[in-house]
C-alpha positions as CSV (number, residue, x, y, z in Angstrom):
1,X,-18.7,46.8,75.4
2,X,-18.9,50.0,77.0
3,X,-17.3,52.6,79.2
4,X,-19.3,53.9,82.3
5,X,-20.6,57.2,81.0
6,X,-19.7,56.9,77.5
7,X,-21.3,56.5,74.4
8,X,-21.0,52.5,73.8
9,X,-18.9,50.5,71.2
10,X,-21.8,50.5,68.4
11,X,-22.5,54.2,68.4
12,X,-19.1,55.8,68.6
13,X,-18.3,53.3,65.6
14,X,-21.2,55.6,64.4
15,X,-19.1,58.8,65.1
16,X,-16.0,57.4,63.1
17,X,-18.2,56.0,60.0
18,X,-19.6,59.3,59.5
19,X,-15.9,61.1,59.9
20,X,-15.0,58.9,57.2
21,X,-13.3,56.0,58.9
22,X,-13.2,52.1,56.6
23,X,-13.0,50.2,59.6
24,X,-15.2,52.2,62.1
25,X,-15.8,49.0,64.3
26,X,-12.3,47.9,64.4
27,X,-11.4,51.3,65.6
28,X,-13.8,51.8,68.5
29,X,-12.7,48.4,70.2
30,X,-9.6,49.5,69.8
31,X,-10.1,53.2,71.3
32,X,-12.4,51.5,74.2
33,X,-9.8,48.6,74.8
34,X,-7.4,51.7,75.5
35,X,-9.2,54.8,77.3
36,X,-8.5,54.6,81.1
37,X,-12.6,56.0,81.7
38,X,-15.4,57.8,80.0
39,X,-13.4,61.3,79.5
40,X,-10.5,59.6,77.8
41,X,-12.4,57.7,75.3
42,X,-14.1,61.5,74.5
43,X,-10.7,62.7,73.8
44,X,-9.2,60.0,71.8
45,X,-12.9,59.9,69.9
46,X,-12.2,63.5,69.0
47,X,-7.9,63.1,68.0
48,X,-9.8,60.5,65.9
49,X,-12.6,62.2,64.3
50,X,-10.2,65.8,63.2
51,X,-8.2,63.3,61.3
52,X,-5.4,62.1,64.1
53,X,-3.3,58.7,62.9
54,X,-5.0,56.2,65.2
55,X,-1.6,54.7,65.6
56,X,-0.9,57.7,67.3
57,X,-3.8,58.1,69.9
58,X,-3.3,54.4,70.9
59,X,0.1,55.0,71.2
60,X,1.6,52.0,69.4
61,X,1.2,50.3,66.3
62,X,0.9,46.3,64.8
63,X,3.3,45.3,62.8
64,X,4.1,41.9,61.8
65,X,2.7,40.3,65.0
66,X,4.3,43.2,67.4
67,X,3.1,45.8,69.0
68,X,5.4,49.0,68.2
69,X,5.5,51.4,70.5
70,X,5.5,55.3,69.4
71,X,6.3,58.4,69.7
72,X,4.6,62.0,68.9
73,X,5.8,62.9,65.1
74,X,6.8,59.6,64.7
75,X,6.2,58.1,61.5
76,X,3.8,54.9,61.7
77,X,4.8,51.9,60.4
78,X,3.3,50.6,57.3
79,X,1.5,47.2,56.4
80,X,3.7,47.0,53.5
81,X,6.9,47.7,54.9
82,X,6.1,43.9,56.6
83,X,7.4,42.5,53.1
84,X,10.7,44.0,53.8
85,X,11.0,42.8,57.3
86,X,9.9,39.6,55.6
87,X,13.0,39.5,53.2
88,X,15.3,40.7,56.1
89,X,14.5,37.8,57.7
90,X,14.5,35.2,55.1
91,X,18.0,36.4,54.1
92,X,18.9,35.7,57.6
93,X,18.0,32.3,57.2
94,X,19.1,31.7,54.4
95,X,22.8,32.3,56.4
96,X,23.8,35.6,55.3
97,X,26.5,36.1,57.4
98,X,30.2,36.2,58.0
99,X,31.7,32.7,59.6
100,X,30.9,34.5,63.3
101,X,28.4,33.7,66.0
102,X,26.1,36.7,65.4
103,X,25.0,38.9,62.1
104,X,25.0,42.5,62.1
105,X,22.1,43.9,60.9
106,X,21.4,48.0,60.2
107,X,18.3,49.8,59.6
108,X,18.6,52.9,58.2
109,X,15.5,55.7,58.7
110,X,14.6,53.4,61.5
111,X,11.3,55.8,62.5
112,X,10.0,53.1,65.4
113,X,12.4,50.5,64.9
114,X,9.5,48.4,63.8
115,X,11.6,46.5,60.8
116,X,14.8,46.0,63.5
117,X,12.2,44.3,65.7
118,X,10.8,42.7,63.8
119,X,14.4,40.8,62.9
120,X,15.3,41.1,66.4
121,X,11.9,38.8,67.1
122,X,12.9,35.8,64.8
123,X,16.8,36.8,65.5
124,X,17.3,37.4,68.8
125,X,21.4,37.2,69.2
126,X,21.6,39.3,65.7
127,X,22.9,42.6,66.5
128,X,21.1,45.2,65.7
129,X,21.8,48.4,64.4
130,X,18.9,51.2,64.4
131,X,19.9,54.6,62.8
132,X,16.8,57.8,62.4
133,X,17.6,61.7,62.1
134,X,14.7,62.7,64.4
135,X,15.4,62.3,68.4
136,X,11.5,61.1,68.8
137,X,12.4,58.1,66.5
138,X,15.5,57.2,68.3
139,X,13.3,57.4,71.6
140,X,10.7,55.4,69.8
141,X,13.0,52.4,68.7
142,X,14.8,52.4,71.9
143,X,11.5,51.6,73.4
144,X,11.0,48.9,70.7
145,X,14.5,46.9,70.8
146,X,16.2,44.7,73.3
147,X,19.8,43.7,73.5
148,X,21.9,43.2,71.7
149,X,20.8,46.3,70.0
150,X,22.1,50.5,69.8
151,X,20.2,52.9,68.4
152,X,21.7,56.3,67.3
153,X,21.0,60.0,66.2
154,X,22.4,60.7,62.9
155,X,22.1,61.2,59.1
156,X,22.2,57.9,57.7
157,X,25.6,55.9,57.9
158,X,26.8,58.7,60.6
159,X,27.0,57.9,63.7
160,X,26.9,54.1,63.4
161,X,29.5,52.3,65.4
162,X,32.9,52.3,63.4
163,X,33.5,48.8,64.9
164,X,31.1,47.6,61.9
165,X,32.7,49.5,59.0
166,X,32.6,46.6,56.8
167,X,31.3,44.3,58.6
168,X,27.6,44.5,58.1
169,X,26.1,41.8,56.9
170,X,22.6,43.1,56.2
171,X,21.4,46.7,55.6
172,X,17.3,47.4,55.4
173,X,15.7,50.6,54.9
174,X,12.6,52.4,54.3
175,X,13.7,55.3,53.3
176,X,11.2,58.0,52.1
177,X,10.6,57.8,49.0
178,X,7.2,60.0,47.9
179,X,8.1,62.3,45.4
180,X,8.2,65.6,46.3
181,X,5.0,66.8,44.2
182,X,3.1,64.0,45.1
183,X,2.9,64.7,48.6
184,X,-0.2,66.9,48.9
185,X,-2.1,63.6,46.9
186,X,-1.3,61.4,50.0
187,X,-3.9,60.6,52.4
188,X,-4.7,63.1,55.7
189,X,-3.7,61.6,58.0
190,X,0.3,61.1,56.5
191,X,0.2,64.8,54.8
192,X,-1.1,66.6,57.3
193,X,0.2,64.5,60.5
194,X,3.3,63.2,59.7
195,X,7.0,65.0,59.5
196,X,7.7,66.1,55.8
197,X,11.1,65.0,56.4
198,X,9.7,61.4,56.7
199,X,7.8,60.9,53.1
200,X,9.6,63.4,50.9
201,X,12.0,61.6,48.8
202,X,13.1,64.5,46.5
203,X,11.6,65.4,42.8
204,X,11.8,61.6,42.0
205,X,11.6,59.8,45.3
206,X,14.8,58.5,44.9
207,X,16.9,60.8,46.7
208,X,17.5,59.0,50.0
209,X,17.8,55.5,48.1
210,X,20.8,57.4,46.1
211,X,22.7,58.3,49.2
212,X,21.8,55.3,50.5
213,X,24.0,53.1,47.4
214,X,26.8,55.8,48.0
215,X,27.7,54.8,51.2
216,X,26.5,51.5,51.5
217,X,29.2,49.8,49.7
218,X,31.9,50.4,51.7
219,X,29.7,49.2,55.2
220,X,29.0,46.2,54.2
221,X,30.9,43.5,54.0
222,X,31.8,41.7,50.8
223,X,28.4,39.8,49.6
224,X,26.7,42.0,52.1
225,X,23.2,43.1,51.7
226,X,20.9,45.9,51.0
227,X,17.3,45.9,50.8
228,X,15.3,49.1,50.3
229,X,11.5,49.3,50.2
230,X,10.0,51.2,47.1
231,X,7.1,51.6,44.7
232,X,6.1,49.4,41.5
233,X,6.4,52.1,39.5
234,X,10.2,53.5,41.0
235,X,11.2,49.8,41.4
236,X,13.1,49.6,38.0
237,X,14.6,52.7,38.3
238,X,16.2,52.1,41.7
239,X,17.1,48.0,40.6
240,X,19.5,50.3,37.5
241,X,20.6,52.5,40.7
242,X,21.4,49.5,42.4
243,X,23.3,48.1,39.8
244,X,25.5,51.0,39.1
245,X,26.5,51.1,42.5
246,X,28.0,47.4,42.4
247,X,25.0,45.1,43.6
248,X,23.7,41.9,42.2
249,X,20.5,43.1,42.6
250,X,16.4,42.2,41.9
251,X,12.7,43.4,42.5
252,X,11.0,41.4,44.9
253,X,7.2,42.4,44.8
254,X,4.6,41.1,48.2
255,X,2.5,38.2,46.8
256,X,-0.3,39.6,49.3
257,X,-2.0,41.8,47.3
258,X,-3.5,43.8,49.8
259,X,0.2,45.1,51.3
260,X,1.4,45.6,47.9
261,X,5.1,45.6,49.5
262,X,7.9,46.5,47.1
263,X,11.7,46.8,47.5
264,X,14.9,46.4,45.3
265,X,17.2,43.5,47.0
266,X,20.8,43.3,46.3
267,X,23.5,41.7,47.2
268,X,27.3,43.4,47.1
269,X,29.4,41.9,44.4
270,X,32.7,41.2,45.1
271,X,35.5,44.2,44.6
């Protein structure tokens, strides 16, 4: 495949092998399948070879079969955060609900929305609730959600609709969680390319998850859940955070290997 007056497929993968790109064939189909002509392809080729997320030159993003729309500084949805969406889902299933005809469903540092879409794909009368700090990930996730679904500005719980003050049945989040000293050992194109505010979880990566358990209990309603992604190695610490905040709670590790999903689910015991 090739674009008139550009390099073709084989020796721009070329280009990207020898900037240090894994999948260097993957990503020129991808940046060819995109570029409008010859000049375009240059210029994505270029974002691509200074280090540029290509999620954010193509302007969107897979995630569990979607295609999530984004927005500059936006962070770009993880492989691994899949497993999450994953348990969302299964929960939902499994009929966590109140006795009414639709669940409410939250997702806290929503980013692109691409967890709440993900639900909102196999759950299409749950109601979604989408909640970011940043204005380009509220724009983002409105892009990414249909109705039923709001999405609002605000710091956490704020901002959400009092109507659901316990009454959520199901709160997800993938809340930063990089320690703060581990952030200059992450990769490029999330250390240099990505907002701070979206990776740094505080001196043990647990900050956000904290704040998170403080306010969730009085959201949700009784038996509610909470699911919140993590590492391996934080998982046990956050399961005893989980616990001391009133949650029948577990680890549930990704049996795919190559994701390496992990998150703390818990379920609110009664009061």
């Amino acid at each position: 495949m090739t674009v008139p007056g550009a390099v073709d497929a084989g020796a721009l993968a070329e280009r990207l092998r020898a900037a240090g790109s894994v999948f260097a064939e993957e990503e020129a189909r991808l940046l060819i399948a995109e570029a409008a002509d010859a000049g375009a392809l240059e210029r994505m080729a270029v974002r691509r070879i200074a280090g540029d997320p290509l999620e954010q030159i193509l302007g969107w993003a897979e995630f569990a079969g979607l295609r999530i729309l984004l927005e500059p500084g936006v962070f770009v949805p993880r492989r691994r955060s899949e497993w999450i969406a994953e348990l969302a889902i299964a929960a939902l299933d499994g009929g966590v609900r109140m006795p009414r005809a639709a669940p409410i469903v939250v997702e806290l540092c929503c980013g692109s929305a691409a967890i709440a879409a993900a639900v909102q794909h196999r759950h299409p009368h749950a109601v979604i609730v989408a909640s970011d700090i940043q204005a380009a990930a509220v724009r983002a996730a409105r892009r990414n959600l249909t109705r039923p679904a709001t999405v609002v500005r605000g710091d956490l719980f704020d901002g959400l609709p009092r109507g659901i003050h316990r009454r959520i049945d199901l709160v997800v989040a993938n809340a930063p969680y990089v320690p703060s000293g581990e952030i200059g050992r992450m990769p490029p194109e999330a250390r240099d390319h990505e907002p701070r505010i979206t990776l740094d979880g505080g001196a043990d990566g647990l900050d956000i998850a904290r704040r998170i358990l403080a306010g969730a209990p009085e959201r949700l309603r009784p038996g509610g859940r909470l699911i919140i992604e993590t590492s391996r190695r934080q998982a046990p610490e956050l399961l005893a955070l989980f616990a001391a905040a009133g949650f029948d709670a577990g680890i549930r590790r990704d049996p795919d290997d190559d994701r390496r999903g992990t998150a703390v689910v818990g379920a609110l015991a009664p009061r």
